[in-house]
Biopython code that builds the backbone (N, CA, C, O; Angstrom):
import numpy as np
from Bio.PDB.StructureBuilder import StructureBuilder

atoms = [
    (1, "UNK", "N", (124.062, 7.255, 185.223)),
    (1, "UNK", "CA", (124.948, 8.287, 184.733)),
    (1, "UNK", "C", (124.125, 9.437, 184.174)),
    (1, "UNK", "O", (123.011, 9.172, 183.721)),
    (2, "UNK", "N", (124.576, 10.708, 184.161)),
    (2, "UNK", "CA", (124.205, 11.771, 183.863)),
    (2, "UNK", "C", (124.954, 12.422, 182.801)),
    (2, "UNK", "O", (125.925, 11.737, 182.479)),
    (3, "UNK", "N", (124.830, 13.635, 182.063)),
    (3, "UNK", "CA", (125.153, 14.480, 181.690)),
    (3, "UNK", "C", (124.803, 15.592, 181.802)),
    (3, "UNK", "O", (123.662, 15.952, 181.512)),
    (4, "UNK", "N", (125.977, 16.596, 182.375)),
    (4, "UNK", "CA", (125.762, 17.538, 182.568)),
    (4, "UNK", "C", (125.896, 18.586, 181.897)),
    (4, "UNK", "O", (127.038, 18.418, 181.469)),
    (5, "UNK", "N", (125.439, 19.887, 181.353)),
    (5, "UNK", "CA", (125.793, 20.752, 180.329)),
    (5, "UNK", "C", (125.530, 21.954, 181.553)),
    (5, "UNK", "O", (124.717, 21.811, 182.467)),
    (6, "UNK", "N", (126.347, 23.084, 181.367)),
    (6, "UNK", "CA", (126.593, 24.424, 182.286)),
    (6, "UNK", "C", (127.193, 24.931, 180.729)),
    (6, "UNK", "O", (127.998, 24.530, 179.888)),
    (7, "UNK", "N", (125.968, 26.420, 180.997)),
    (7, "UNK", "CA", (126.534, 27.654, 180.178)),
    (7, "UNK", "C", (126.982, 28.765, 181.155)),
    (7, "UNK", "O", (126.131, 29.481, 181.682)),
    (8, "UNK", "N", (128.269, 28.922, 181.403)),
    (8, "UNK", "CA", (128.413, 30.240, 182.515)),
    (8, "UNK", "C", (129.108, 31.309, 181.365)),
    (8, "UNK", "O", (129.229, 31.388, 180.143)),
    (9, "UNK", "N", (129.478, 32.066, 182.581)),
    (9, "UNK", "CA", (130.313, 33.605, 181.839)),
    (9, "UNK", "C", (131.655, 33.067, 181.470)),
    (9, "UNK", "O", (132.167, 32.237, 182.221)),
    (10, "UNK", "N", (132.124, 33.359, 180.656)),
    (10, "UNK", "CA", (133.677, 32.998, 180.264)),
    (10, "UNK", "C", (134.528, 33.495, 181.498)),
    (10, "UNK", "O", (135.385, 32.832, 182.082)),
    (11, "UNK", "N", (134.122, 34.815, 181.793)),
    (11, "UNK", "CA", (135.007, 34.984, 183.077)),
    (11, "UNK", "C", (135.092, 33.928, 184.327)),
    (11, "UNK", "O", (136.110, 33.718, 184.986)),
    (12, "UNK", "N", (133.840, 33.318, 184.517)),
    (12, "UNK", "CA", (134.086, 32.636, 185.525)),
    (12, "UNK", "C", (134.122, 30.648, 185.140)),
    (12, "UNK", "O", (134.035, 29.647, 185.852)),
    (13, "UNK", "N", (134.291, 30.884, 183.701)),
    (13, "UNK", "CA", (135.102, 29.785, 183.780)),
    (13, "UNK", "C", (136.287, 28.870, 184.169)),
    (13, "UNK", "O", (136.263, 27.647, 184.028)),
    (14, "UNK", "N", (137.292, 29.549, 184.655)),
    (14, "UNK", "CA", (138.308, 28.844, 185.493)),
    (14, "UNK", "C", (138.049, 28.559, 186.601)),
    (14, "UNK", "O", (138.413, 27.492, 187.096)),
    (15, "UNK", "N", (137.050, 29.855, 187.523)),
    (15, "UNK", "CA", (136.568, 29.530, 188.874)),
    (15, "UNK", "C", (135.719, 28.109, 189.014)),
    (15, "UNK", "O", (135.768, 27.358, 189.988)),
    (16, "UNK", "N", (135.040, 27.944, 187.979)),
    (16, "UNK", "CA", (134.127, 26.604, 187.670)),
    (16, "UNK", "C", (134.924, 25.370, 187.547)),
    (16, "UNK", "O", (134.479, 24.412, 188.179)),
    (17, "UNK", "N", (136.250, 25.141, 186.718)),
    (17, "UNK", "CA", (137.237, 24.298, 186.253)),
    (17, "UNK", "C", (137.511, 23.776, 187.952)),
    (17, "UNK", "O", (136.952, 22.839, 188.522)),
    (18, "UNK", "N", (138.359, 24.541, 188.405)),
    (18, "UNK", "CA", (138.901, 24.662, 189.463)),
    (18, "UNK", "C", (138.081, 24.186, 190.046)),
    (18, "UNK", "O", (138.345, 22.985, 190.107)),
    (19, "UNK", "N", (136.860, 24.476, 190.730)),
    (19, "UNK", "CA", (135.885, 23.906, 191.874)),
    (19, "UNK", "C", (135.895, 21.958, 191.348)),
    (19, "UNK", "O", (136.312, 20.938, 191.897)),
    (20, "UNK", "N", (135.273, 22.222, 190.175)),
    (20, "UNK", "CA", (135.491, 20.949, 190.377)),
    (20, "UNK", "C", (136.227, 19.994, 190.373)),
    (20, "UNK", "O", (135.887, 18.870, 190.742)),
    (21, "UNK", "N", (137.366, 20.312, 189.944)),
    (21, "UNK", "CA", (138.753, 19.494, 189.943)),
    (21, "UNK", "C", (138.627, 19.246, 191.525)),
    (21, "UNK", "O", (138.436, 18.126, 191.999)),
    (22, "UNK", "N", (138.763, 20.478, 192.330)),
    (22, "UNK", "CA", (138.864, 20.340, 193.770)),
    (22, "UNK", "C", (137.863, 19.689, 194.454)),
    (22, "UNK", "O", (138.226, 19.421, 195.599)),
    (23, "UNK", "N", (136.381, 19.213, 194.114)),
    (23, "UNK", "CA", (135.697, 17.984, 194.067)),
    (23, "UNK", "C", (135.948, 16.711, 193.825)),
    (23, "UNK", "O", (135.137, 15.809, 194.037)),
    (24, "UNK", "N", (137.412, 16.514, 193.237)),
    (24, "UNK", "CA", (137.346, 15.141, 192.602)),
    (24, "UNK", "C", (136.407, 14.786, 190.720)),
    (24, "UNK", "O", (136.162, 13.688, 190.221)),
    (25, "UNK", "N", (136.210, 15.728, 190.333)),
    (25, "UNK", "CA", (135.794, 15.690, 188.663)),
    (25, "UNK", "C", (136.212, 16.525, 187.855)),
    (25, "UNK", "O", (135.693, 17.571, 187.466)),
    (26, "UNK", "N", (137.797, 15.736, 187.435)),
    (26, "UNK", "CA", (138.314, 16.200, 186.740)),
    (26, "UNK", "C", (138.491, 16.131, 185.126)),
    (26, "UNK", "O", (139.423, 16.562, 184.448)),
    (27, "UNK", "N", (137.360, 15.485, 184.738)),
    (27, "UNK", "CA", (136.954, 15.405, 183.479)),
    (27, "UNK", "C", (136.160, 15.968, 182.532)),
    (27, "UNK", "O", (135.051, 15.443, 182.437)),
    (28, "UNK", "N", (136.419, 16.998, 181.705)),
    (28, "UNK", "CA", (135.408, 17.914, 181.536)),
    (28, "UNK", "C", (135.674, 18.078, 179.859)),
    (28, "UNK", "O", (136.753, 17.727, 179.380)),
    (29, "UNK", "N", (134.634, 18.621, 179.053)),
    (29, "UNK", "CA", (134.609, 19.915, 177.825)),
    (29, "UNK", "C", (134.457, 20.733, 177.558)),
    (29, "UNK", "O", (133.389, 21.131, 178.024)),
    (30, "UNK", "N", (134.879, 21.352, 177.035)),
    (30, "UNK", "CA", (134.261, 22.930, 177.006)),
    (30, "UNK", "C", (134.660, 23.743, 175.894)),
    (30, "UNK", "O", (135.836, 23.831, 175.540)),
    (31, "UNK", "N", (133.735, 24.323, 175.348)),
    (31, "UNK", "CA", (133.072, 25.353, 174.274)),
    (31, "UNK", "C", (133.503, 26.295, 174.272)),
    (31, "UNK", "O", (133.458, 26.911, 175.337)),
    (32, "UNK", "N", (133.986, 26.771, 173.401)),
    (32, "UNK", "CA", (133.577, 28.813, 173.697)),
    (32, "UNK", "C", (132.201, 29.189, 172.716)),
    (32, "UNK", "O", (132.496, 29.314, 171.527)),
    (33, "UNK", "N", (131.064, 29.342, 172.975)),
    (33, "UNK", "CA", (129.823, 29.694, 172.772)),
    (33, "UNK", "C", (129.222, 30.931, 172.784)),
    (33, "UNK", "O", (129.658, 31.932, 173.353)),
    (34, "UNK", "N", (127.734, 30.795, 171.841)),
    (34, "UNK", "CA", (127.699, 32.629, 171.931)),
    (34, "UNK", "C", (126.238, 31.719, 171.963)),
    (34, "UNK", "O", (125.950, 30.753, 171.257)),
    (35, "UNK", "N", (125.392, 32.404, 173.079)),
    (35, "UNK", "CA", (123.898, 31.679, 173.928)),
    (35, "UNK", "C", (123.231, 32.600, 173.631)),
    (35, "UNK", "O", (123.781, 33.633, 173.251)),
    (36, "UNK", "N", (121.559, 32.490, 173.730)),
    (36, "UNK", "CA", (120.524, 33.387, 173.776)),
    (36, "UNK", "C", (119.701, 33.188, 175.122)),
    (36, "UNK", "O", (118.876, 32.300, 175.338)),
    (37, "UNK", "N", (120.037, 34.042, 175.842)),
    (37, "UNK", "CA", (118.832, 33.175, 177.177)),
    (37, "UNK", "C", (117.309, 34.298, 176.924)),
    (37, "UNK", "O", (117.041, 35.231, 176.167)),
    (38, "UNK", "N", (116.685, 33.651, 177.891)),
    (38, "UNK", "CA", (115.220, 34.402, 177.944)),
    (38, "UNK", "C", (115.089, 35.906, 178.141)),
    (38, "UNK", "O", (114.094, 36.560, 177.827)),
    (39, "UNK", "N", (116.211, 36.388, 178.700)),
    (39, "UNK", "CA", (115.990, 37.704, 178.915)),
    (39, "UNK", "C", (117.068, 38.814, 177.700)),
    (39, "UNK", "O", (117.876, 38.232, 176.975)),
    (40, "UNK", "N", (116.974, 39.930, 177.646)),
    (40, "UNK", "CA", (117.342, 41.021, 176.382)),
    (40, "UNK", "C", (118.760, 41.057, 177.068)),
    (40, "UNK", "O", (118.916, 41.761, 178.066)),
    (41, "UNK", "N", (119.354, 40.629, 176.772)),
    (41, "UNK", "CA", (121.029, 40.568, 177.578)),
    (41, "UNK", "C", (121.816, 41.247, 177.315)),
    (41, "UNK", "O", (122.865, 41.544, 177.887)),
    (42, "UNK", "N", (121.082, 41.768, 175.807)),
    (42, "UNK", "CA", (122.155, 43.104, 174.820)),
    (42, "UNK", "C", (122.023, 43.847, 174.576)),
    (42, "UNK", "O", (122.001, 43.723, 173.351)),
    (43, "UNK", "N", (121.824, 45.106, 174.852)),
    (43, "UNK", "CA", (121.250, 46.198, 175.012)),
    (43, "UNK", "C", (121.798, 47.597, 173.850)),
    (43, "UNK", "O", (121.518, 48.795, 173.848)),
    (44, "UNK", "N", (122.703, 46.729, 172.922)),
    (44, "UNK", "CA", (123.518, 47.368, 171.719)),
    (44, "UNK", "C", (122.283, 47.421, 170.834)),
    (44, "UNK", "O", (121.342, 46.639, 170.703)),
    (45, "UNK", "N", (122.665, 48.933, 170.099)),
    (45, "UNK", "CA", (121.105, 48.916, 169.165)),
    (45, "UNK", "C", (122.284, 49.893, 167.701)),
    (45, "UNK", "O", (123.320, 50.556, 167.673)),
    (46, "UNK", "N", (121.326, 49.423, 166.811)),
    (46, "UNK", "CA", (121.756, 50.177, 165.934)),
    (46, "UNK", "C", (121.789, 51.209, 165.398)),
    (46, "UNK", "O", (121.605, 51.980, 166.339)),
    (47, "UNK", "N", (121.967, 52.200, 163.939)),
    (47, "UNK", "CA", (121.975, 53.948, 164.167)),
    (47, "UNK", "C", (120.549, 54.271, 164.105)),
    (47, "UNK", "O", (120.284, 55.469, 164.212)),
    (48, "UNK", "N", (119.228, 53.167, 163.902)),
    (48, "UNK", "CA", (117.850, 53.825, 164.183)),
    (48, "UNK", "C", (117.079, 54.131, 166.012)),
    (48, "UNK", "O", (116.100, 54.737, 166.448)),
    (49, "UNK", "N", (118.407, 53.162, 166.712)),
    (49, "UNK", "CA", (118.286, 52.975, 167.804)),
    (49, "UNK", "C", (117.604, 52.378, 168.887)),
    (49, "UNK", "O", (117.321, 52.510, 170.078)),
    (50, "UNK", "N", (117.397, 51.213, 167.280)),
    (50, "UNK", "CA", (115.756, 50.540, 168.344)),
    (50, "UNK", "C", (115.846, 48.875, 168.013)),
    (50, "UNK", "O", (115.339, 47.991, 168.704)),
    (51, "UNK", "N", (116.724, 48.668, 166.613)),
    (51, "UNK", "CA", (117.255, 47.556, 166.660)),
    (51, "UNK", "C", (118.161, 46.939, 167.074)),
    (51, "UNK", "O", (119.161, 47.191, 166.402)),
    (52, "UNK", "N", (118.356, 46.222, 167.872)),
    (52, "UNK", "CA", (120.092, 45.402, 168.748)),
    (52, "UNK", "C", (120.294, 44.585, 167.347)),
    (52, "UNK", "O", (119.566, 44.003, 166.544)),
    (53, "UNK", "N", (121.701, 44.866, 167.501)),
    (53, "UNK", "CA", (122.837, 44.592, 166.404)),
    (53, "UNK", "C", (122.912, 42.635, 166.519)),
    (53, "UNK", "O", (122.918, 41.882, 165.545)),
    (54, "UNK", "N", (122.955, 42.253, 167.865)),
    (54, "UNK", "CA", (122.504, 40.936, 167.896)),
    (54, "UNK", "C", (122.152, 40.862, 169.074)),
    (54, "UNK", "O", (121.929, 41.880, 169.729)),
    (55, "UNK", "N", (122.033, 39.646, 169.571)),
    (55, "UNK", "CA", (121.024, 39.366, 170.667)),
    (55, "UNK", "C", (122.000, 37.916, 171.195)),
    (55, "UNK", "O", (121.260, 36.961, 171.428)),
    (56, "UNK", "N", (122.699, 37.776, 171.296)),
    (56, "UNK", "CA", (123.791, 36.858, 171.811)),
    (56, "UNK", "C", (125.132, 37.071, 172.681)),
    (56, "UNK", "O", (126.022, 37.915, 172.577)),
    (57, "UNK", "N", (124.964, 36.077, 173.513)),
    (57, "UNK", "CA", (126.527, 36.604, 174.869)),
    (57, "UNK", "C", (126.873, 35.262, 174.554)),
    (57, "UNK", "O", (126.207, 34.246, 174.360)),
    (58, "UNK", "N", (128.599, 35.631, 174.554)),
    (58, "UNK", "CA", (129.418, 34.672, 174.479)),
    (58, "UNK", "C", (129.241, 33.917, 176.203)),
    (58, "UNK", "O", (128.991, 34.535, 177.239)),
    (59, "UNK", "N", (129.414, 32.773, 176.079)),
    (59, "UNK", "CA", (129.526, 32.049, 177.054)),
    (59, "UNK", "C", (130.675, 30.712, 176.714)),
    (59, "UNK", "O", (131.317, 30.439, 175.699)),
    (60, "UNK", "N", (130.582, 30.044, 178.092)),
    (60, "UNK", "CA", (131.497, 29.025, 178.228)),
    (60, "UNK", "C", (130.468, 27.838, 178.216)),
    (60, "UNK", "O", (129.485, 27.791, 178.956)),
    (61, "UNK", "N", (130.816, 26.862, 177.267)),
    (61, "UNK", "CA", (129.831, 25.618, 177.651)),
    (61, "UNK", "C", (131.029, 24.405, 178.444)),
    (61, "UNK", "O", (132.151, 24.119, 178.026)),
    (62, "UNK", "N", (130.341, 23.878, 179.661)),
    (62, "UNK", "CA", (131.088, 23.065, 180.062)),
    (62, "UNK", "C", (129.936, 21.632, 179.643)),
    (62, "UNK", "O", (128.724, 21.766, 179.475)),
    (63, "UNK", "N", (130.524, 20.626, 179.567)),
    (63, "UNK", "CA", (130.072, 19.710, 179.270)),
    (63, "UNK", "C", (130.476, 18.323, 180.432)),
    (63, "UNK", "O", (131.694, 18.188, 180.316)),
    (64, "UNK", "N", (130.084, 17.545, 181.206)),
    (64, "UNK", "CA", (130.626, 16.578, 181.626)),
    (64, "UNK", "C", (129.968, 15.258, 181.939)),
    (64, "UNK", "O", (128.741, 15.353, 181.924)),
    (65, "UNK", "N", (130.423, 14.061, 182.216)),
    (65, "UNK", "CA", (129.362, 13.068, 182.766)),
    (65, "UNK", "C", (129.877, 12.624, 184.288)),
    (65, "UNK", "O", (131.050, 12.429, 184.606)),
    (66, "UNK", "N", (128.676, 12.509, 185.175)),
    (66, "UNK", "CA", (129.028, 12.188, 186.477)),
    (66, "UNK", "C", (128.012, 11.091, 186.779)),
    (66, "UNK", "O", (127.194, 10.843, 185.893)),
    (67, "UNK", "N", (127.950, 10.241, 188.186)),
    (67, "UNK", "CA", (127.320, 9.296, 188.595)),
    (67, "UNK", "C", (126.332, 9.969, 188.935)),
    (67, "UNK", "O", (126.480, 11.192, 188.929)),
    (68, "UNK", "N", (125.366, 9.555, 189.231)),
    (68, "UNK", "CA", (123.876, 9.745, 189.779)),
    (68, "UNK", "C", (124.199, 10.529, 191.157)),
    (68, "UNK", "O", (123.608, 11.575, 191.426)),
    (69, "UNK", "N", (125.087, 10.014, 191.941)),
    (69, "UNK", "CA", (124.868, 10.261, 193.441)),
    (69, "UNK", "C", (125.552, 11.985, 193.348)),
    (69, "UNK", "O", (125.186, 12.977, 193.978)),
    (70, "UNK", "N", (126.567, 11.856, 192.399)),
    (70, "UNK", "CA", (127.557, 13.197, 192.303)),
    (70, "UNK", "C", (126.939, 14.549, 191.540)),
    (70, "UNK", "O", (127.451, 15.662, 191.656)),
    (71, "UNK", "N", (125.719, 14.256, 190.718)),
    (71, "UNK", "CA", (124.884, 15.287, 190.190)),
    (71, "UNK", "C", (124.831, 16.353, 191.387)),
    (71, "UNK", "O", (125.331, 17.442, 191.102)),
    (72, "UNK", "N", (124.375, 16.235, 192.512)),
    (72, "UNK", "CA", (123.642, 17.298, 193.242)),
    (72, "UNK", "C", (125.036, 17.965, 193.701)),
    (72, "UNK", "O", (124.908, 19.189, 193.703)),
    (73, "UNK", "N", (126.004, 17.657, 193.993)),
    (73, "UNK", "CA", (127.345, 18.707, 194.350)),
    (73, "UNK", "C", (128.116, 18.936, 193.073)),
    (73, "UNK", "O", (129.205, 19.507, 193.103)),
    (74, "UNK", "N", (127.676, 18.584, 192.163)),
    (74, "UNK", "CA", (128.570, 19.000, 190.868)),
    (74, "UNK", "C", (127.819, 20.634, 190.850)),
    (74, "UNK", "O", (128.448, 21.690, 190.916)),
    (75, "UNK", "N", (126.258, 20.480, 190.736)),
    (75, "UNK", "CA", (125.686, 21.318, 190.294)),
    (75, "UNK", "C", (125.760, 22.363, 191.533)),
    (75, "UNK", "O", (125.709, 23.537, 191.167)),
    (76, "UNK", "N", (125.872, 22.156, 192.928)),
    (76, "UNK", "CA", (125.822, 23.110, 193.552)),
    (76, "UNK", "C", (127.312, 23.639, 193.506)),
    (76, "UNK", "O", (127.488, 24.707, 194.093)),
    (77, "UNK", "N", (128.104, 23.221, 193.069)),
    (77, "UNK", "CA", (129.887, 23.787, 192.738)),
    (77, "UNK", "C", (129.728, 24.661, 191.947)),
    (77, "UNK", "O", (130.398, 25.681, 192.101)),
    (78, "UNK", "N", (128.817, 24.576, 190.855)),
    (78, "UNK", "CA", (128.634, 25.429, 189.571)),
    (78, "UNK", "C", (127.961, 26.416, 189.975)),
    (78, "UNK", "O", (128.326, 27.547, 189.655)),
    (79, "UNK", "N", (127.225, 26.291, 190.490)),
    (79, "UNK", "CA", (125.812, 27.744, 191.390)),
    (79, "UNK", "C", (126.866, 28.469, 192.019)),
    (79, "UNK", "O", (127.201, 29.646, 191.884)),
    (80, "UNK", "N", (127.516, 27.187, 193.021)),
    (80, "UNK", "CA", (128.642, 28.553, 193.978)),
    (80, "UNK", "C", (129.463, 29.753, 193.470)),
    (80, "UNK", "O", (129.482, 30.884, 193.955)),
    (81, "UNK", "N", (130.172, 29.267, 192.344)),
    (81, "UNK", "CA", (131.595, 29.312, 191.788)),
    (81, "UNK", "C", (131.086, 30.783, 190.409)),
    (81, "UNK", "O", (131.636, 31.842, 190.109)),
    (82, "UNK", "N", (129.810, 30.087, 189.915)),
    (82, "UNK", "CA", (129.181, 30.901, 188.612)),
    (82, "UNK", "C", (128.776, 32.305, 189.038)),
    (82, "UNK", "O", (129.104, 33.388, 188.552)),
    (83, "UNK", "N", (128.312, 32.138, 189.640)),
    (83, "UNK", "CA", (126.894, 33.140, 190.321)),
    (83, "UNK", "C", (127.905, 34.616, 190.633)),
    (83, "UNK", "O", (128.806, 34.943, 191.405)),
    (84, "UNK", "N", (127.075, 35.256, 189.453)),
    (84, "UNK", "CA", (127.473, 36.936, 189.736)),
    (84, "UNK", "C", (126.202, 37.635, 190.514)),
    (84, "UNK", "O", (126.369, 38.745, 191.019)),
    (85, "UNK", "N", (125.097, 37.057, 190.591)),
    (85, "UNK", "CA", (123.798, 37.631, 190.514)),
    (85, "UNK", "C", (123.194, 38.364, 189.876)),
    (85, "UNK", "O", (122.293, 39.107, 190.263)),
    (86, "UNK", "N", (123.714, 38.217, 188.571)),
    (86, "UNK", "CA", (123.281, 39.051, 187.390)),
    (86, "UNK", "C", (122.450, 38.452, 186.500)),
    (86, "UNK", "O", (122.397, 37.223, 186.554)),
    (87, "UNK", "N", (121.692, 39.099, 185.578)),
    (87, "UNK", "CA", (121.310, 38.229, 184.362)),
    (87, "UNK", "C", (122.741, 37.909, 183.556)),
    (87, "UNK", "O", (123.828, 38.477, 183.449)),
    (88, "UNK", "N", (122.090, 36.594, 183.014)),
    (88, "UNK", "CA", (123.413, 35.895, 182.339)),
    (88, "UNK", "C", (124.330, 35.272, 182.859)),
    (88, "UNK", "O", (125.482, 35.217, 182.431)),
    (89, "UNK", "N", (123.843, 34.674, 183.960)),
    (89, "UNK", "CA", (124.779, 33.666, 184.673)),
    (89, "UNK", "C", (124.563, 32.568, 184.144)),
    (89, "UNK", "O", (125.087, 31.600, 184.695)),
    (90, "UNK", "N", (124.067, 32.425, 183.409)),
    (90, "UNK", "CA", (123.999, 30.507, 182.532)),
    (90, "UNK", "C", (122.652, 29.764, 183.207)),
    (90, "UNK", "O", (121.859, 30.136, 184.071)),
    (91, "UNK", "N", (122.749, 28.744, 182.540)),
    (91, "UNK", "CA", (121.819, 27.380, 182.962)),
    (91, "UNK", "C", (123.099, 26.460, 183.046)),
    (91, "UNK", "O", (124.312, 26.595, 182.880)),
    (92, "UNK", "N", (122.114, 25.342, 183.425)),
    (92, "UNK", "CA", (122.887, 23.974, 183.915)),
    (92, "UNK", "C", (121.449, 23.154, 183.200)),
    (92, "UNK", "O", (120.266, 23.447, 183.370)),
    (93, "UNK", "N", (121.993, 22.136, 182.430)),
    (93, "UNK", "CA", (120.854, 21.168, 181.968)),
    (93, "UNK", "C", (121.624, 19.775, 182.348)),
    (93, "UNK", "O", (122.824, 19.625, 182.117)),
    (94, "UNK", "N", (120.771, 18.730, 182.982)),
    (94, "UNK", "CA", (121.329, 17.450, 183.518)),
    (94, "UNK", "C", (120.314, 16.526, 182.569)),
    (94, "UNK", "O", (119.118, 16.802, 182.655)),
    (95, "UNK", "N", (120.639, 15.638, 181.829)),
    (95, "UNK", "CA", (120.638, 14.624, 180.943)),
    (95, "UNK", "C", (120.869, 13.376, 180.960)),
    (95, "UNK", "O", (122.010, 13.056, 181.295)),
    (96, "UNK", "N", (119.914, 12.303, 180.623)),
    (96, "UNK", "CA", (120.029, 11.041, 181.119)),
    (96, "UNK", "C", (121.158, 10.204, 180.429)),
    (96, "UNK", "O", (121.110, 10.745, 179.324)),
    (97, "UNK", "N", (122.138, 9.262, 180.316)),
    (97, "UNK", "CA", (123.078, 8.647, 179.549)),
    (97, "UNK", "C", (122.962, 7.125, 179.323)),
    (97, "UNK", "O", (123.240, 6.489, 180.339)),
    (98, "UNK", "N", (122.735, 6.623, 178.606)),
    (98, "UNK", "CA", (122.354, 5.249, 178.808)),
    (98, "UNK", "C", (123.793, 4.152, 179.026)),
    (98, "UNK", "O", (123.854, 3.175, 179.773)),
    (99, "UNK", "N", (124.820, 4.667, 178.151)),
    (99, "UNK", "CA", (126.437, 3.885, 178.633)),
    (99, "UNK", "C", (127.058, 4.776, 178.073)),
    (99, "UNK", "O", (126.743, 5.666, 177.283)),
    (100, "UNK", "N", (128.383, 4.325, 178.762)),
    (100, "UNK", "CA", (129.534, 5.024, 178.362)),
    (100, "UNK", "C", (130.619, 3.816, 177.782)),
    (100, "UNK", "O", (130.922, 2.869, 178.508)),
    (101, "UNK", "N", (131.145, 3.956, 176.447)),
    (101, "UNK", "CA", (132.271, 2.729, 176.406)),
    (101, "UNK", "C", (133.164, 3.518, 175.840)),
    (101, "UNK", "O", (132.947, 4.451, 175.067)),
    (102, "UNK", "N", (134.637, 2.945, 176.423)),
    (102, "UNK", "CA", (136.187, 3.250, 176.128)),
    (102, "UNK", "C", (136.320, 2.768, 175.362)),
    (102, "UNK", "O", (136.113, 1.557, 175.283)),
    (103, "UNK", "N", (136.823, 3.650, 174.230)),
    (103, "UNK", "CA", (137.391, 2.845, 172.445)),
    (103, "UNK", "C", (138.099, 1.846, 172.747)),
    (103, "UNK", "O", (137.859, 0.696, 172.377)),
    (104, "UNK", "N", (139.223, 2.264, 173.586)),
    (104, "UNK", "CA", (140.324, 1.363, 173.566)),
    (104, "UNK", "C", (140.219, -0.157, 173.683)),
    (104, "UNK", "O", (140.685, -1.092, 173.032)),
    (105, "UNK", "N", (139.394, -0.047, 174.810)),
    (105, "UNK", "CA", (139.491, -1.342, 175.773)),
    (105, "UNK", "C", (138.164, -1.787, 175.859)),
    (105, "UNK", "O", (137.872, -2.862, 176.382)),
    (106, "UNK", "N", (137.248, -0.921, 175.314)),
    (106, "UNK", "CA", (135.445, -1.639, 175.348)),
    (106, "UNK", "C", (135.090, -2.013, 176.561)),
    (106, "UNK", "O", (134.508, -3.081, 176.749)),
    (107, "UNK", "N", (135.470, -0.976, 177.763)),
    (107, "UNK", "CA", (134.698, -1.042, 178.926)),
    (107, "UNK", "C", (133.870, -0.340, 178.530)),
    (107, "UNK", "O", (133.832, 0.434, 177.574)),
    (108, "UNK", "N", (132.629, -0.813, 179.868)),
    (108, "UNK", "CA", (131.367, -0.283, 179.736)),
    (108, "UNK", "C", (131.155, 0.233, 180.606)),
    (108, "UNK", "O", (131.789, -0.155, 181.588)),
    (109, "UNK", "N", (130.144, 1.426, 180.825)),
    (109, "UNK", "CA", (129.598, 1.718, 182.085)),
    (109, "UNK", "C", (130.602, 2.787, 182.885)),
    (109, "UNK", "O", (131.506, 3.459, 182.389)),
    (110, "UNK", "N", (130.215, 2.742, 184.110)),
    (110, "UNK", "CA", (130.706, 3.989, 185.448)),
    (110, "UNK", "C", (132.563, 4.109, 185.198)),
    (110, "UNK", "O", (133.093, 5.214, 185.311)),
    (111, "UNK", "N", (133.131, 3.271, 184.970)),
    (111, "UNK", "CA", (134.697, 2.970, 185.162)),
    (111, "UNK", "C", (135.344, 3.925, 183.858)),
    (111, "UNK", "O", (136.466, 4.417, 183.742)),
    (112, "UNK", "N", (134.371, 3.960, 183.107)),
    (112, "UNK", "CA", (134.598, 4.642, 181.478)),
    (112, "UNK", "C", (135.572, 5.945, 182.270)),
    (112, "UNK", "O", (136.801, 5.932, 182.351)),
    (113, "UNK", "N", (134.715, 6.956, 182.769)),
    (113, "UNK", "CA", (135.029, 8.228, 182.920)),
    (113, "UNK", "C", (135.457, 8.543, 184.311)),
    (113, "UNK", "O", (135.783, 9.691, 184.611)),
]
sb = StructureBuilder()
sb.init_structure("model")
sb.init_model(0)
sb.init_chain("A")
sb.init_seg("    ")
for serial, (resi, resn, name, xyz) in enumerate(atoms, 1):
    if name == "N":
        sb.init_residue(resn, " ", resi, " ")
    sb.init_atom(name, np.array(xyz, "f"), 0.0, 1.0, " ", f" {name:<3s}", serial, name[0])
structure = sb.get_structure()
């Protein structure tokens, strides 16, 4: 099992929802977030005109867990669906999970989610 974390644009958060529902993974979380990526994304400065007021873009965090085999089309759904070709299209970070258990019923493992 994996975990997956995707920071995209809020705008193209439904396009993202949607793809993967229409994959079959319809289990998801999600954030409303304000990210810093590597590059100057904000170009707002203040009245000396040289300081940016902040340095943060709201984004969407999606959060989910998938099987091993389903990582590589989750993530290419998210590339498809995200992608403005701009700076600030997000990351995707994939994360190892050791179990998953249901409060309810104390299953373990793949069946959880």
């Amino acid at each position: 099992m994996k975990k997956i974390e995707a920071f995209v644009r809020p705008e193209q958060l439904n396009n993202v929802r949607k793809t993967l529902v229409e994959i079959g993974h319809r289990t998801m979380i999600n954030y409303d977030i304000w990210y810093r990526g590597t590059e100057n994304e904000i170009h707002r400065h203040n009245s000396d005109g040289n300081t940016p007021l902040y340095d943060f873009m709201p984004k969407a965090k999606i959060e989910l867990i998938a099987k091993d085999d389903e990582v590589q089309s989750i993530i290419d759904a998210i590339c498809d669906c995200a992608c403005t070709g701009h700076t600030g299209d997000g990351k995707i970070f994939v994360l190892p999970v050791e179990t998953a258990i249901r409060i309810q019923t104390k299953e373990m493992g793949d069946t959880v989610f």
